[in-house]
N, C-alpha and C positions, 0 to 999 in steps of 0.2 A: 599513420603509416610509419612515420620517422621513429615514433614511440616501439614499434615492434621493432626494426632495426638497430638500435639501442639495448632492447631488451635480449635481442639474440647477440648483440654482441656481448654484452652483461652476462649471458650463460656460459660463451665461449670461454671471456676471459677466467669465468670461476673452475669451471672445464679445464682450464691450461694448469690452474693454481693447485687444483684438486692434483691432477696428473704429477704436477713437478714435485708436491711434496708427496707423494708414494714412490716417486722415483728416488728422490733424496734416500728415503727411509729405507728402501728396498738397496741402495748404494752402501747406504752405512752397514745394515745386516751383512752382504757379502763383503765389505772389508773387514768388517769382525770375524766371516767366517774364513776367508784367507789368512787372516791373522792366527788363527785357532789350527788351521792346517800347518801353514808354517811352522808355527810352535808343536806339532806333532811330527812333522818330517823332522824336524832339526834332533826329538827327542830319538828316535828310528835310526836318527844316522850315527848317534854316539851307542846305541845297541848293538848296530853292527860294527863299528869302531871297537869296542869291547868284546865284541865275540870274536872276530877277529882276531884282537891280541890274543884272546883266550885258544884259540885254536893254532895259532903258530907256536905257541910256547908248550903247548901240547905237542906239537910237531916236532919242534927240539928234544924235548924228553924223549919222543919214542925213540928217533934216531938216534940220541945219546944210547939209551938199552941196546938199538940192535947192533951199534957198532963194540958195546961189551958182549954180544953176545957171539959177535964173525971172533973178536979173540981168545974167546974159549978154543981148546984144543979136546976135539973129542975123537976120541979113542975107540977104535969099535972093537 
């Protein structure tokens, strides 16, 4: 009887072993895949960062034109 008590403790603990390292393994996969994100949001924010300048500096040119365009004198 003490032999089957033993024995089921024997399972449990291989049970906990089994358990911990898929947890492990399954921890390191989602820190790899956090890490994988982050390195894509970081890339995302220098696109918009750049599109950005890209668009203000557009925004200046046009205004530069249409303030040459109020000082045209046109004649009708």
């Amino acid at each position: 009887m003490e032999l089957v008590k033993f024995k089921e403790l024997e399972n449990k603990i291989k049970n906990l072993i089994d358990e911990h390292t898929e947890l492990k393994k399954r921890n390191r996969d989602l820190e790899e895949l956090l890490k994988n994100k982050g390195l894509e949001l970081e890339e995302a924010n220098k696109k918009i960062r750049g599109l950005n300048e890209e668009r203000d500096t557009v925004r200046t040119k046009i205004d530069s034109l249409l303030d040459m365009l109020q000082d045209i004198d046109v004649q009708q």
